[in-house]
Backbone bond lengths (Angstrom), bond angles and torsions (degrees), N, CA, C in turn:
res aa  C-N    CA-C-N  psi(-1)  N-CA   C-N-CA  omega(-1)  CA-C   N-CA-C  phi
1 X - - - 1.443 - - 1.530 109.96 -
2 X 1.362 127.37 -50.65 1.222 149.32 -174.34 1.988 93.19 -61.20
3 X 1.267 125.31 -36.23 1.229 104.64 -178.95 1.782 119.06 -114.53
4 X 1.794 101.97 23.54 1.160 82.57 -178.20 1.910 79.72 -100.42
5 X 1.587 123.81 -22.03 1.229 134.30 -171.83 1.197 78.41 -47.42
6 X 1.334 149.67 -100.38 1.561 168.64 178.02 1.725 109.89 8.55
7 X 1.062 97.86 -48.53 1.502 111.46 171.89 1.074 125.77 -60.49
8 X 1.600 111.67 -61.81 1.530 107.29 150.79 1.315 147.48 -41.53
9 X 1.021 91.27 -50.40 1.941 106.34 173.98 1.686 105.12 -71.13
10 X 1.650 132.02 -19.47 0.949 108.36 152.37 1.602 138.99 -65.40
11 X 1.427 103.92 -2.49 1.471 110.71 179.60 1.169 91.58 -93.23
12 X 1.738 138.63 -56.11 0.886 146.48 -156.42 1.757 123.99 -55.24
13 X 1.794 94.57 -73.56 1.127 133.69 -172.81 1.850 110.47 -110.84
14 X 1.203 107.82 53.76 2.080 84.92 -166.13 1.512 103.18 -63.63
15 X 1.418 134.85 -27.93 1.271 139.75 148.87 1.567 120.07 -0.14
16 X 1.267 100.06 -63.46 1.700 122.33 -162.96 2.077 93.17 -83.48
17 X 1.485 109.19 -20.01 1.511 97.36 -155.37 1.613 112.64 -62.65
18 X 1.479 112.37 -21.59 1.570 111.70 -165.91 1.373 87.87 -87.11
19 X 1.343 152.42 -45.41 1.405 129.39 -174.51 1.463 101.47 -72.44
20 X 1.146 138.00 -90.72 1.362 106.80 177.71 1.502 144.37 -17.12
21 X 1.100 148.15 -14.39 0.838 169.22 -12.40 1.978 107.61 102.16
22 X 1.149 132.52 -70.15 1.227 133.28 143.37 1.839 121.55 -25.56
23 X 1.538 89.82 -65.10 1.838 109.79 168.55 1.068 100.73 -37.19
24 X 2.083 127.89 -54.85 1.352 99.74 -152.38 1.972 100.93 -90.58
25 X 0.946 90.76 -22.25 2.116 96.85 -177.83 1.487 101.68 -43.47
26 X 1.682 107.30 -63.68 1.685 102.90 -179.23 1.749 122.41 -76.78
27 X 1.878 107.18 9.82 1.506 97.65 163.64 1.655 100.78 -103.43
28 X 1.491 113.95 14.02 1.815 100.66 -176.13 1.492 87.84 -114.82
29 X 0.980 145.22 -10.57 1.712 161.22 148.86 1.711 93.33 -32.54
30 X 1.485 101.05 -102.99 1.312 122.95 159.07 1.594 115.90 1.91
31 X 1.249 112.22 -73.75 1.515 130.92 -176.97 1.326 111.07 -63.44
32 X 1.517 116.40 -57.14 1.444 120.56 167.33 1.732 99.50 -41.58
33 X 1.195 132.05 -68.21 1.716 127.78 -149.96 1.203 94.52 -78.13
34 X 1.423 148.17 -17.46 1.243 128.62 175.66 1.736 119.94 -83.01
35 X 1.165 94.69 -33.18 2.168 111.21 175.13 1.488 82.73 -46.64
36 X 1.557 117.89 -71.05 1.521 151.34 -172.82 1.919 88.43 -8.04
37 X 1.396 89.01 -64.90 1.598 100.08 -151.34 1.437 92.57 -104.07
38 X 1.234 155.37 -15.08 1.687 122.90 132.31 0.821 118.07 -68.12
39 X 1.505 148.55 -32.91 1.730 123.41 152.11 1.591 114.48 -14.69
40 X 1.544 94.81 -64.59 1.785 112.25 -160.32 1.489 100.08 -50.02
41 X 1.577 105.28 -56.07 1.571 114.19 -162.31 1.846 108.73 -59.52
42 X 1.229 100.39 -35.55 1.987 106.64 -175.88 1.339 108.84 -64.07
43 X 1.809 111.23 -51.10 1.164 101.78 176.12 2.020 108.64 -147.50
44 X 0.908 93.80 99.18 2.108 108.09 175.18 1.795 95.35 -50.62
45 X 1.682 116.73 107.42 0.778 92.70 -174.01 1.837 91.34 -90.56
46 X 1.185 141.38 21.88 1.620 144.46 -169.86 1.540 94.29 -102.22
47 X 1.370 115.69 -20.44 1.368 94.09 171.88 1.415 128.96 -56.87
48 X 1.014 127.47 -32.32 1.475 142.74 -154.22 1.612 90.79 -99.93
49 X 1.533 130.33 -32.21 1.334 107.81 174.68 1.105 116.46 -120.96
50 X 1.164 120.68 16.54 1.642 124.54 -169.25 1.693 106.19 -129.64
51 X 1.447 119.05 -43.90 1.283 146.58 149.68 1.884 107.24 98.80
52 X 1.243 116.82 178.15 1.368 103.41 -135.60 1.486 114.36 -58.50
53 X 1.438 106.80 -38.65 1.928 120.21 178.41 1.709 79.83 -37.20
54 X 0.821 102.60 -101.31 1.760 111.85 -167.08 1.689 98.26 -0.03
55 X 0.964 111.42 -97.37 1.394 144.77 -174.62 1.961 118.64 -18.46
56 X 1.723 82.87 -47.54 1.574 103.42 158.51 0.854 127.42 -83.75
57 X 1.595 120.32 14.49 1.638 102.77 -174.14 1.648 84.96 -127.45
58 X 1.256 121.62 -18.71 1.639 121.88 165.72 1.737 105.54 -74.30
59 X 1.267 121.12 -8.13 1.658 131.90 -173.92 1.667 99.11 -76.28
60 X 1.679 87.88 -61.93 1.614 88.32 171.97 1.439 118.73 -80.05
61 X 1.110 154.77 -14.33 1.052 136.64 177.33 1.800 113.43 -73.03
62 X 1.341 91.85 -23.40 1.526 106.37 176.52 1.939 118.25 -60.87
63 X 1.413 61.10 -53.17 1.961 78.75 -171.39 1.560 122.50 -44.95
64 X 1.309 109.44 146.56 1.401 124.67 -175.22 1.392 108.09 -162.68
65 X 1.396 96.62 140.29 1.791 89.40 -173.09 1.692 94.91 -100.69
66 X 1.127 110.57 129.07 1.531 138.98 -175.71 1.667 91.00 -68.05
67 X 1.052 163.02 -13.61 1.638 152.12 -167.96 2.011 80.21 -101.03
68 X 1.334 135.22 -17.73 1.681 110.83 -163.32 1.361 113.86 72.32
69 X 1.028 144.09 5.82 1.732 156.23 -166.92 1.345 106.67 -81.88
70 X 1.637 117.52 -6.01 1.426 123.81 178.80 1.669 129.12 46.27
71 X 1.412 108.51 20.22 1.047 141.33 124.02 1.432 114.71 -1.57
72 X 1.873 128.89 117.81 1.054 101.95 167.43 1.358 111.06 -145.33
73 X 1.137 133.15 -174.56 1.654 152.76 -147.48 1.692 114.14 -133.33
74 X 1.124 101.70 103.77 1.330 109.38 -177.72 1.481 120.81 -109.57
75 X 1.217 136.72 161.67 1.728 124.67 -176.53 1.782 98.55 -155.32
76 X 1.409 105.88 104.84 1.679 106.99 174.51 1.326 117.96 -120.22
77 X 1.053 129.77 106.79 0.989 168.06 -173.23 2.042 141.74 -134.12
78 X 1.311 118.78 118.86 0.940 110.35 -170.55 1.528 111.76 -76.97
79 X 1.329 106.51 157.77 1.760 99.94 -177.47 1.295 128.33 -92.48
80 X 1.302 120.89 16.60 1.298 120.89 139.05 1.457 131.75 -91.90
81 X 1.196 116.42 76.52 1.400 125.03 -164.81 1.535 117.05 -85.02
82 X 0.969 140.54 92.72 1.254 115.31 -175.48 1.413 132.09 -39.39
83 X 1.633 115.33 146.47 1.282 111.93 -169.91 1.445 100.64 -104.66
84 X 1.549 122.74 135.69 1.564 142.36 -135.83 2.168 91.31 -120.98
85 X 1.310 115.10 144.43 1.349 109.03 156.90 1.337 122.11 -46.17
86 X 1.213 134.50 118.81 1.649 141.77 169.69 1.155 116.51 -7.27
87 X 1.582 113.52 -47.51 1.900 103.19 -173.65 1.464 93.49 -74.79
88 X 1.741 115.65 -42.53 1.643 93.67 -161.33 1.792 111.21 -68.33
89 X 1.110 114.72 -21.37 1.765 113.70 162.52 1.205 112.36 -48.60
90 X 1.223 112.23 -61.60 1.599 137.67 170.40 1.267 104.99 -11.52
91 X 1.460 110.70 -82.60 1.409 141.05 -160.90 1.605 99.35 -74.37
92 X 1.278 113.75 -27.80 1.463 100.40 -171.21 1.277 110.42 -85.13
93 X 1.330 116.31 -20.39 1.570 143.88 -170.85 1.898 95.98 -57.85
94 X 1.611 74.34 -67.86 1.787 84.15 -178.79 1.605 129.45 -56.22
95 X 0.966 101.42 -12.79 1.901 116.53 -162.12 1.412 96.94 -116.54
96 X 1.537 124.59 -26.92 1.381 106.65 164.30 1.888 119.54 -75.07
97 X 1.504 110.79 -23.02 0.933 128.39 -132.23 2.100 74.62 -98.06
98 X 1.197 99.20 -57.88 1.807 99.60 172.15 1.687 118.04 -45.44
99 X 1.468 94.93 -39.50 1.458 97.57 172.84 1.528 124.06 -48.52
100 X 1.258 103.67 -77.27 1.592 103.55 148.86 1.420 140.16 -29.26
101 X 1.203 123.86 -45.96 0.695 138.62 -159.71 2.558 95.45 -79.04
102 X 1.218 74.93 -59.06 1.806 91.13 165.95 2.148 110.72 -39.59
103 X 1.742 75.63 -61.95 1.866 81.00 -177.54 1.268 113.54 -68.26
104 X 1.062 122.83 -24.14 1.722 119.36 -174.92 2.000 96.52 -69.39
105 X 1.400 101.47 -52.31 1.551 102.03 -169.56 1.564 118.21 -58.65
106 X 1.497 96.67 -29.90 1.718 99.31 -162.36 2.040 109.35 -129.03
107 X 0.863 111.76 -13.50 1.691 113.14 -172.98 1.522 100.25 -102.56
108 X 1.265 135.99 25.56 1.667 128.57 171.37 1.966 113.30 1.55
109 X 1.251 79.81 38.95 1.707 94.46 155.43 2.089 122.83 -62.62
110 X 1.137 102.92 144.44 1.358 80.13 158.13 1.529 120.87 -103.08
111 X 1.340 105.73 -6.41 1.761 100.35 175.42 1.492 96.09 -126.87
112 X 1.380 115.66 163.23 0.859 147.50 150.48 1.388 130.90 -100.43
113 X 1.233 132.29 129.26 1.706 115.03 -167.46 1.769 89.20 -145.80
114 X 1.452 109.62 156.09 1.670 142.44 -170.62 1.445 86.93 -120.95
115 X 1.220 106.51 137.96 1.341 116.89 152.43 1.556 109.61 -137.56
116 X 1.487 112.05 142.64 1.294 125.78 -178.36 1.412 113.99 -145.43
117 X 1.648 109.00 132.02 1.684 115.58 -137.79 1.115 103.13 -157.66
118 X 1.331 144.50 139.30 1.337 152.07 135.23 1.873 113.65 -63.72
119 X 0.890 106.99 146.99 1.567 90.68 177.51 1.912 86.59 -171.36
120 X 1.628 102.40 113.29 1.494 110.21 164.60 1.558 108.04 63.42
121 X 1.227 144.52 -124.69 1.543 136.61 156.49 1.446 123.28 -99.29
122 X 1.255 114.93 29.02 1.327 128.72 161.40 1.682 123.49 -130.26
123 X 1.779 89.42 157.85 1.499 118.26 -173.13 1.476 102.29 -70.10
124 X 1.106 160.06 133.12 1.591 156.87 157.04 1.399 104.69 -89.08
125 X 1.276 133.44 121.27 1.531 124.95 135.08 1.597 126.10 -117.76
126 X 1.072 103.15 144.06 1.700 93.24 -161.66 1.466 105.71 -142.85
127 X 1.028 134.60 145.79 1.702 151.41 -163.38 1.609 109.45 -140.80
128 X 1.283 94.47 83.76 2.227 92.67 178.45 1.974 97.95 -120.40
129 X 1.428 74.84 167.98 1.576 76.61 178.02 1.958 82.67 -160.65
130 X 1.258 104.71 173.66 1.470 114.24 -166.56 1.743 102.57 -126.14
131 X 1.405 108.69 50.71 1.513 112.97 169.74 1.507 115.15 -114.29
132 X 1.080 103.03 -140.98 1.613 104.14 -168.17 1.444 129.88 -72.92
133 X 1.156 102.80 5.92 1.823 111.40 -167.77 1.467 119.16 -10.57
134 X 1.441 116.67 -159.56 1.264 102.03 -150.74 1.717 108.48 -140.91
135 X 1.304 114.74 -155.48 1.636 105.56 163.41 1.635 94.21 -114.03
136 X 1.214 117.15 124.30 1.447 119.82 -173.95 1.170 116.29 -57.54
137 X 2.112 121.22 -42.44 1.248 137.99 -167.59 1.515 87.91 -76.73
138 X 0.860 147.62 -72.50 1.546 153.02 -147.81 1.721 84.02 -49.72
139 X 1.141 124.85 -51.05 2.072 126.54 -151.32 1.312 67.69 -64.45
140 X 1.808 112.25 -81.29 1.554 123.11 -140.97 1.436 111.55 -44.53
141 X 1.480 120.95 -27.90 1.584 116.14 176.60 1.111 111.56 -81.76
142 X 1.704 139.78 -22.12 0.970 113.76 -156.60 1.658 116.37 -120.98
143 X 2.019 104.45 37.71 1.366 117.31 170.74 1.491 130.75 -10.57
144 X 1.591 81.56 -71.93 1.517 102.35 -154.05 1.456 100.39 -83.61
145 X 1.036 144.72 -16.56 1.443 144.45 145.96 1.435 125.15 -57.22
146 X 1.469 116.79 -29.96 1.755 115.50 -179.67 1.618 106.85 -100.43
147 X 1.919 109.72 -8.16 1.624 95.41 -165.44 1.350 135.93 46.79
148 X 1.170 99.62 31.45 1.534 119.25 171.44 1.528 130.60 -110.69
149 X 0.890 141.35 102.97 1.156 132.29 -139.67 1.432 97.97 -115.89
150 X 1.492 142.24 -13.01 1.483 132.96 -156.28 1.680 119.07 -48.31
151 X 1.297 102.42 -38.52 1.608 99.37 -169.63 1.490 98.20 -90.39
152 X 1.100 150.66 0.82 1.403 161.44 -169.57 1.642 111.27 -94.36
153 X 1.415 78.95 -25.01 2.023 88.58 -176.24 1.285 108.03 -132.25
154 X 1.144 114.31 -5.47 1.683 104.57 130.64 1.544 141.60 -89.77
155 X 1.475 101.28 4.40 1.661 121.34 162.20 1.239 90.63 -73.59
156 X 1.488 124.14 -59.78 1.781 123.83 -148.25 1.460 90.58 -67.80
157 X 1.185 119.55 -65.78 1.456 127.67 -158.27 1.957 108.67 -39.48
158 X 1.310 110.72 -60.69 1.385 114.02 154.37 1.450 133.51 -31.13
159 X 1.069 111.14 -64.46 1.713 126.90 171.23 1.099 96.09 -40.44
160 X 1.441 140.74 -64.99 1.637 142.07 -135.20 1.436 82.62 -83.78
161 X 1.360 134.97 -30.05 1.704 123.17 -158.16 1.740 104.83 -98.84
162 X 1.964 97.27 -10.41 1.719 101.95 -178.26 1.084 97.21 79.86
163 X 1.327 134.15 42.47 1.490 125.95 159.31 1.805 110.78 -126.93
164 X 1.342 113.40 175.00 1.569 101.43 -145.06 2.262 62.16 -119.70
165 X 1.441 83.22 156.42 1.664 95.59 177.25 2.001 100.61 -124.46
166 X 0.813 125.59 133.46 1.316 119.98 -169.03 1.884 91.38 -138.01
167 X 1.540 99.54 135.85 1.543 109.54 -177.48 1.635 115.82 -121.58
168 X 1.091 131.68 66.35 1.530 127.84 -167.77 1.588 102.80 -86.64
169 X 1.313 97.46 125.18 1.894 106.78 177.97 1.857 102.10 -148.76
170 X 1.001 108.88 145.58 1.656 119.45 144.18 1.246 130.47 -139.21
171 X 1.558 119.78 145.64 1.691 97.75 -173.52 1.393 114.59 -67.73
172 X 1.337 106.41 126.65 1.493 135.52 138.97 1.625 94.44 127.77
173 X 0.919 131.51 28.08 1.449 156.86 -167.03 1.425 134.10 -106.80
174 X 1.721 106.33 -42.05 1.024 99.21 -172.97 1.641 107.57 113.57
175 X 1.525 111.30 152.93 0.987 105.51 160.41 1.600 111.83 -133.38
176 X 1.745 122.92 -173.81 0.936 145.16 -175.91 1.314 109.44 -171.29
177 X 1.843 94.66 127.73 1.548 122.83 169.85 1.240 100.99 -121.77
178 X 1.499 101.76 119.60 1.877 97.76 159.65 1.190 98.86 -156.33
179 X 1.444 100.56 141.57 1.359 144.64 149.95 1.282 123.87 -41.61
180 X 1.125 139.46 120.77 1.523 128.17 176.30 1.880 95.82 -133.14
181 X 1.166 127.35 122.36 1.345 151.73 -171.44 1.689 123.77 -108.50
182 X 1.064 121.79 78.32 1.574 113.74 -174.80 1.711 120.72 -52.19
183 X 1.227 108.32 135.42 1.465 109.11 -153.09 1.879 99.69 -98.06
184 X 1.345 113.20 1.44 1.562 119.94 175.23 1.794 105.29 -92.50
């Protein structure tokens, strides 16, 4: 639209064409870095050779919360992380990545924070933020009425990898998702 407008106004306006024209460079800028970063988000292709630390720390550097709410994304973690079989990266990739994805939409947090942990013979990953959370039983019962499925398929997603998903929230509290992953 922006370049057939352009066309015209060169008959019209050729005056106006180089600022317009600017407009559209930094909306194909724009467009380019966002494909950029849903590419990244659908599929990390560094997971598989770099493994998830990697992967999560290009997650957050990526991240931006699309509302402008200045909102931000944090990832702490020590750097010896253990490196996990591919699906369970995979899966953890994805289930951290929903996590976020949940808190950005609904916990009007201003941070967001990752945590990644060894603890005893397990992997930890964990996604809290300190906004509005929720009553967990109230979500978990009331599925099939909201058609929402996020925390349901991040139960499944866990299970299939043998890891336990645990969700502690109350309103005005905050929430917490974590992952706990057996490392045998």
């Amino acid at each position: 639209m922006n370049i057939e407008f352009i066309k015209k106004l060169f008959k019209a306006m050729p005056e106006r064409v180089p600022s317009e024209l600017n407009v559209l460079a930094d909306l194909v800028t724009k467009t380019t870095n966002d494909i950029r970063t849903l590419l990244f988000e659908l599929r990390p292709l560094g997971l598989e050779t770099q493994g998830l630390l990697t992967t999560l720390q290009q997650y957050v550097d990526r991240w931006r919360d699309p509302s402008g709410s200045g909102m931000r994304l944090r990832l702490e973690a020590p750097s010896n992380v253990p490196r996990l079989p591919h699906e369970v990266e995979a899966a953890t990739f994805i289930i951290v990545q929903e996590a976020v994805n949940n808190a950005r939409k609904h916990a009007r947090s201003e941070e967001i924070t990752i945590y990644l942990y060894t603890e005893e013979d397990h992997f930890i990953a964990s996604v809290r933020d300190r906004g509005h959370g929720f009553d967990v039983a109230v979500v978990e019962s009331t599925y099939n009425s909201r058609g929402s499925l996020g925390l349901l398929n991040m139960k499944e997603r866990a299970r299939l990898i043998n890891a336990e998903l645990r969700i502690r929230s109350e309103p005005n509290q905050g929430t917490t998702v974590e992952m706990r992953i057996p490392l045998n």
